[in-house]
Every structure is written in structure tokens, then in C-alpha cells.
C-alpha positions in Angstrom: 119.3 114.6 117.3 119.6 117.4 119.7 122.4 117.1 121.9 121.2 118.5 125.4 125.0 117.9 126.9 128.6 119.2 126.2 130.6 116.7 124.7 134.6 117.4 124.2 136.1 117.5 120.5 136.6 114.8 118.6 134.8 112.9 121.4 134.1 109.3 120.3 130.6 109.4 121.7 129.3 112.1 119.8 131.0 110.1 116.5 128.5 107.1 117.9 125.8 109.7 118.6 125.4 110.8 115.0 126.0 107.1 113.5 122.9 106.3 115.7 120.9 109.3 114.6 121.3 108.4 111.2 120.8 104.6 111.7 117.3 105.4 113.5 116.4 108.1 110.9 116.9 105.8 107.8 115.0 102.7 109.6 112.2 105.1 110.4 111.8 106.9 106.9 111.9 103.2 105.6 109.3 101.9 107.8 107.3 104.8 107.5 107.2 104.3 103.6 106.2 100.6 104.1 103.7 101.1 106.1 102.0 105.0 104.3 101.8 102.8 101.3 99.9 100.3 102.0 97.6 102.0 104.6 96.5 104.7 101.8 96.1 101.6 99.5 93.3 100.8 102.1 91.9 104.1 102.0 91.5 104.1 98.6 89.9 100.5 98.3 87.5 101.1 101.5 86.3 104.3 99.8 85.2 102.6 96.6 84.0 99.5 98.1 81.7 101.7 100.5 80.4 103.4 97.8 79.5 100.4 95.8 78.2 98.5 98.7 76.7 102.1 99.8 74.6 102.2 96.5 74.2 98.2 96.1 72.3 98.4 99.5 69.9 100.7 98.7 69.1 100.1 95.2 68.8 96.0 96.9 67.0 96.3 99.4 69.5 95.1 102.2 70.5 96.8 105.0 72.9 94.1 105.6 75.0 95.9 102.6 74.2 99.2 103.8 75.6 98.0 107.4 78.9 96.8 105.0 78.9 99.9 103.6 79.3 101.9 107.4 81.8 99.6 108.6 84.2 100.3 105.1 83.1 104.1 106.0 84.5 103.5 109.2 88.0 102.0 107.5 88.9 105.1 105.7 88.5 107.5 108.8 90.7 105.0 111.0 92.9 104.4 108.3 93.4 108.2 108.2 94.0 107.9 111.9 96.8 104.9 111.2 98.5 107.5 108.5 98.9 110.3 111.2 99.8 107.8 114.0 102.7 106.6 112.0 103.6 109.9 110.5 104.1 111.4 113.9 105.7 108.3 115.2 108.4 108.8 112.5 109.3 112.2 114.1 113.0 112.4 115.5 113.6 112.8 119.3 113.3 116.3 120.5 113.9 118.2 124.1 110.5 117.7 124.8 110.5 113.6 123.7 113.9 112.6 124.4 112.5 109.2 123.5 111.3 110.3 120.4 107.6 110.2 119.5 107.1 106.3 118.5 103.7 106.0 121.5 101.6 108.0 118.7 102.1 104.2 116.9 100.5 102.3 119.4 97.9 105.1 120.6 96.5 104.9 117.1 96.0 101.5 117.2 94.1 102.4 120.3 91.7 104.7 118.3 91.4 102.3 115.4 90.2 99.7 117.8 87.9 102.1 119.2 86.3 103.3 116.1 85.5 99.1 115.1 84.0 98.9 118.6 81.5 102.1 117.5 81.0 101.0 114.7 79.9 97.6 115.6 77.2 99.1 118.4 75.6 101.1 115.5 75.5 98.5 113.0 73.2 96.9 116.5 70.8 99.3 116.5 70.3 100.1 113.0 70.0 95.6 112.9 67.3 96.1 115.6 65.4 98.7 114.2 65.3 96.9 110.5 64.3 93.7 112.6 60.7 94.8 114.1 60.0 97.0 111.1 58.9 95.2 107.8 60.3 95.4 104.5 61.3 93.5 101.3 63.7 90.9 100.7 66.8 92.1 99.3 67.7 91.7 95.6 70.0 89.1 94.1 72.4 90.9 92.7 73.5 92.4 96.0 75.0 88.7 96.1 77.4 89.5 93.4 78.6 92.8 95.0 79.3 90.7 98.2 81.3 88.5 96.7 83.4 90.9 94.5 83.3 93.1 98.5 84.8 89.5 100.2 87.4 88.7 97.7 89.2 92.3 97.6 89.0 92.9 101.4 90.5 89.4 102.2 93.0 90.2 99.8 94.0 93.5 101.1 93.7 91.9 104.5 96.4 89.6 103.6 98.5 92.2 102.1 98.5 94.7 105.0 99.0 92.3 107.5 102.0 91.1 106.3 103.6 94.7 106.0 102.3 95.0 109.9 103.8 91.7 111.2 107.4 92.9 109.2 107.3 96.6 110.8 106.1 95.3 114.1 103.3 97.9 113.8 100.3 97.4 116.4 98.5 100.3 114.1 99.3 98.4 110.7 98.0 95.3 112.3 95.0 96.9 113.9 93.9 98.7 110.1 94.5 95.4 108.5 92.3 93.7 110.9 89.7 96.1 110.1 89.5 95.3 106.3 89.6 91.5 107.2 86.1 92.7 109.8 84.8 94.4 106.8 85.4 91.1 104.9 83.5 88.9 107.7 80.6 91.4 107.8 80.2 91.1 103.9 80.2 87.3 104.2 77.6 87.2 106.9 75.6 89.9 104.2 75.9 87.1 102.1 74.7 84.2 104.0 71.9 86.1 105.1 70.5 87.3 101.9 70.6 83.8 100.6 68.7 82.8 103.3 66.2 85.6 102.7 66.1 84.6 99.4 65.8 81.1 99.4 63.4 81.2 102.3 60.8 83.7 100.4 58.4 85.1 102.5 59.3 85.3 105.7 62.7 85.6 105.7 62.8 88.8 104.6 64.9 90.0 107.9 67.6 87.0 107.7 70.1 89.5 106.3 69.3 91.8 109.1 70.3 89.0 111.5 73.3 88.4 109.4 74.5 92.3 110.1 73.5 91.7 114.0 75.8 88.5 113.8 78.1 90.5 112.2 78.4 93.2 114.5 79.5 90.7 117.6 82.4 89.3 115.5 83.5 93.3 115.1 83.1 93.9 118.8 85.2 90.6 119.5 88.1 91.9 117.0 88.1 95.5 118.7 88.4 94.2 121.8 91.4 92.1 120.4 93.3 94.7 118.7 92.8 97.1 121.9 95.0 94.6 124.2 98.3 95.0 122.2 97.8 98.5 121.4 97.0 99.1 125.3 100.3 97.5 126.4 102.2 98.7 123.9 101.1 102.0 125.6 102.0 100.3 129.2 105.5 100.0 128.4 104.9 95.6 128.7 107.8 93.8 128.2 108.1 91.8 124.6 108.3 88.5 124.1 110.6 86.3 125.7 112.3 85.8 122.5 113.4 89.7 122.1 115.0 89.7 125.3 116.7 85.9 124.9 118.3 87.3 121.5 119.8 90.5 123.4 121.0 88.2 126.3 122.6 86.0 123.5 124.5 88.5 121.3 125.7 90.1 124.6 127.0 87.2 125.8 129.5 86.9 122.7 131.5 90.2 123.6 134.4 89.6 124.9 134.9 90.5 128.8 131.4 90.0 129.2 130.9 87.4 132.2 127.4 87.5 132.1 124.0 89.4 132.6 122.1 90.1 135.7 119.1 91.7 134.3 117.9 92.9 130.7 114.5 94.9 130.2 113.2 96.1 126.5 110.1 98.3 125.7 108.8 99.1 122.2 108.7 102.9 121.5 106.4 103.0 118.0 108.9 101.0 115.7 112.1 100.3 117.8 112.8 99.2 121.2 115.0 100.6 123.7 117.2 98.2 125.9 118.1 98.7 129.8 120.7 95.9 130.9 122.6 94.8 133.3 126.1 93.7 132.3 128.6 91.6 134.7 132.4 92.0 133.7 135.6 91.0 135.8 135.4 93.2 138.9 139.6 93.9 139.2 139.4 95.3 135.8 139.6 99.5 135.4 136.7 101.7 135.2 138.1 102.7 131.6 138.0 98.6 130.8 134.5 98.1 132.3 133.4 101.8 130.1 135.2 100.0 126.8 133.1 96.8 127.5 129.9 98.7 128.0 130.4 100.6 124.9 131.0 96.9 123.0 128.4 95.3 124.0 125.9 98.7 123.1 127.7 98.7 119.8 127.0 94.8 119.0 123.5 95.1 120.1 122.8 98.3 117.7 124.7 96.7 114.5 123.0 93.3 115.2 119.4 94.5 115.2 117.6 97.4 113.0 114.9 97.8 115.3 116.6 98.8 118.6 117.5 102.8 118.7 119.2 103.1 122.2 121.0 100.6 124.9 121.6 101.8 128.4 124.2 99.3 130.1 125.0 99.1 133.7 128.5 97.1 134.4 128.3 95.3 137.5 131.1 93.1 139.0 131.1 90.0 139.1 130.7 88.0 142.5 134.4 85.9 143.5 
């Protein structure tokens, strides 16, 4: 952490300053570890499944697989853009970013849920276009592909969002998302070349309208994953329950009569704190300073996830 302020030897603060630095730089590298690993466990599995479904699709007959095989496509790229977002998120504060760099987090998130919402429109037209122009049913054994496709991505699904929910990660969450899309479009693949299948002649396009179906359910997950990536980005408060628990362990340092006001927002990882703290008002300024310096202290060894506190000590009304 670069120290943009003289500070006098042997100063307490900067003792606090350098605990915190190191605090927020061993969270971070640990997050960032978490959260790499899985998303270029991702990439690699979205790069062999679209390849498989890639070849499956043509060799079978069904653009419904070949649809798949864009949207898994579409994983590896915004994975790639999930890898960068959390790499530079990661970065410690500068003079430039006194808040340190933890928005790249959220603003790829942002991208990710973009790139689903592209995705989706050209998996439309392509669905259109395969619609009024005749062709063959698709072969069976694309059936078995889709199944194999369903059971990994749900998996990985699974897998990823956990590691998202535990880093608080709106980009892990968002990438995760997009395998469980990719597992929803193979499932519609599936449905619809049984139906093309089964039906025979004259149903040769069902799997086309399976990929069309498809595409809606990807447009209604981008448009879910952009809301908390866009208010992350806003700077909107967290959950109640964030802001209760600060209030809370607060509240247990001693001198502390109560609190007037507490406000969080989520900077990639960690969240910073703004509150207002009500003490005794005949005590000193050095008492009220002590206090403040407490209750910042409490709140940064009781949770991992905040990096800074900024406390204002107000007196208390007789």
C-alpha cells in the first residue's frame, strides 16, 4: 500500500496500516486462487464439449447441436473475460485507485452477461434460417452426445457456483450461470431431436425449435446476471444482513452508545464500511479517537471480507 501521507515514527496507525495491507493482500491472493481455478476448469471443459458437440452437429444433422456448440464457444471467450476481471481485481490499491481495483469484478460479470445475451440472438437467427429451409432429421447418436453435454455442464455448474456464492463473486456466479445455460440449451437439443425422431417425416425442424426455445431461456439468464453485476457497479447497498452484522459487532465495543448511520459497498471481493458511531459526548477527543480506532479494529478482525472502515464519532444526545 502506498502511503500518500506523512505519518510520525513509530506511529500506531501506520503499524495498523501495514497489518491491513497484509490482511487484504492474503484474502485477495486466496480468493483469486479459488476462483482462477475453477474458471480455467470451465475453459477447458467448454472447449472440449464445443468441439464434440461442434463435430456431433454436423456429422448429425442438427443444428440444434451446432447451436450447443456456439453457446460453449461463447463460455471459453467470457470465461477468459472472468480470468482477467478477477486478475485485475486482485491488484493492490494504487495513487491512481486508492480503493483498489475490485469494479473490474463486477464489470466482467457485466461483459459475461452481455456475451450470453449475443449469443442467444444468433442462435435466433441461425433457428430461423434452418426453420424455412428444409433438411434432414438429425441422427440418433447426437442423443448420446447431449446427454454426456447435460451431465458435465450441470456438474460444473454446481461446482462453480458454489466457489462463486463463497467468494461473493458476481463474475464467478455470472460464468457459472453460463455453463448451467449451456446445460439447458443441450437439454432442449435433446427434447427436440426426439421429437424429430420419433415424429419422422415432418418433424424434421423440431430440434430447430428446440434451439429457438433455447435461445429465450439464455436471453432470460443474461438479463439476470446483468442486474447484480450492474449494481455492483452502482455502488447498491448489500443486504440487510451485511449491514445488521456490522451494526451488531459495533455495538459490543465498549464506550460505544450506539450508531446513527452505517453504509457498506462491495469493491470486487471486499466491502468498505462508512459509519456513524455515537460515544459519550463529555469524553476527550483522544477517548472518542481510542473508540473509533476499536470499533474499526473489531470490525476488520471479525470479518475477512471488509478491507477499510471509516468511522465518524458523534455525541450522543442528553
Amino acid at each position: 500500500v502506498k502511503v500518500l501521507f506523512s505519518v510520525k515514527k513509530n506511529d500506531p496507525f501506520k503499524v495498523t496500516l501495514i497489518k491491513l495491507s497484509n490482511k487484504n493482500r492474503q484474502y485477495n491472493s486466496a480468493v483469486a486462487h479459488k476462483g482462477i481455478r475453477t474458471t480455467i476448469i470451465g475453459i477447458l471443459t467448454s472447449i472440449i464439449l464445443a468441439v464434440i458437440k461442434a463435430v456431433a452437429g454436423i456429422l448429425g444433422n442438427s443444428y440444434a447441436l451446432i447451436a450447443d456448440a456456439i453457446e460453449s464457444t461463447s463460455d471459453v471467450f467470457t470465461s477468459l473475460i472472468v480470468l482477467t476481471g478477477i486478475k485485475i481485481a486482485t491488484r493492490p490499491a494504487d495513487e491512481t485507485h486508492p480503493y483498489g481495483h475490485g469494479k473490474a469484478e463486477p464489470f466482467a460479470g457485466i461483459l459475461v452477461a452481455t456475451a450470453l445475451f449475443i449469443a442467444a440472438i444468433v442462435i435466433i437467427i441461425q433457428s430461423i434460417h434452418e426453420i424455412i429451409t428444409p433438411h434432414h432429421a438429425p441422427a440418433t447418436f447426437t442423443l448420446i452426445v447431449l446427454v454426456a453435454v447435460v451431465i458435465t455442464k450441470e456438474f460444473l455448474f454446481r461446482y462453480i457456483i458454489k466457489v462463486g456464492n463463497s467468494l461473493e463473486s458476481v463474475a464467478v456466479k455470472n460464468d457459472a450461470w453460463h455453463h448451467r445455460s449451456d446445460a439447458i440449451t443441450s437439454g432442449t437439443a435433446f427434447v427436440g431431436i426426439s421429437i424429430a425422431l420419433i415424429g419422422g417425416k415432418g418433424y424434421e425442424e423440431a430440434d430447430d425449435y428446440a434451439a429457438l426455445f433455447a435461445s429465450l431461456i439464455i436471453i432470460y439468464n443474461a438479463y439476470r446476471l446483468f442486474k447484480p453485476a450492474l449494481f455492483e457497479i452502482m455502488d447498491t447497498a448489500p443486504s440487510s444482513d451485511v449491514i445488521n452484522k456490522v451494526i451488531k459487532t459495533s455495538l459490543k465495543v465498549d464506550g460505544v452508545v450506539a450508531i446513527d448511520k452505517c453504509f457498506a459497498r462491495k469493491m470486487g471481493f471486499q466491502y468498505y464500511i462508512d459509519i456513524h458511531v455515537i460515544v459519550d459526548g463529555n469524553i476527550s477527543v483522544h477517548k472518542g479517537h481510542e473508540i473509533s480506532h476499536e470499533v474499526k479494529d473489531k470490525l476488520l478482525d471479525s470479518f475477512q471480507n471488509i478491507s477499510d472502515v471509516l468511522i465518524h464519532i458523534e455525541p450522543a444526545t442528553q
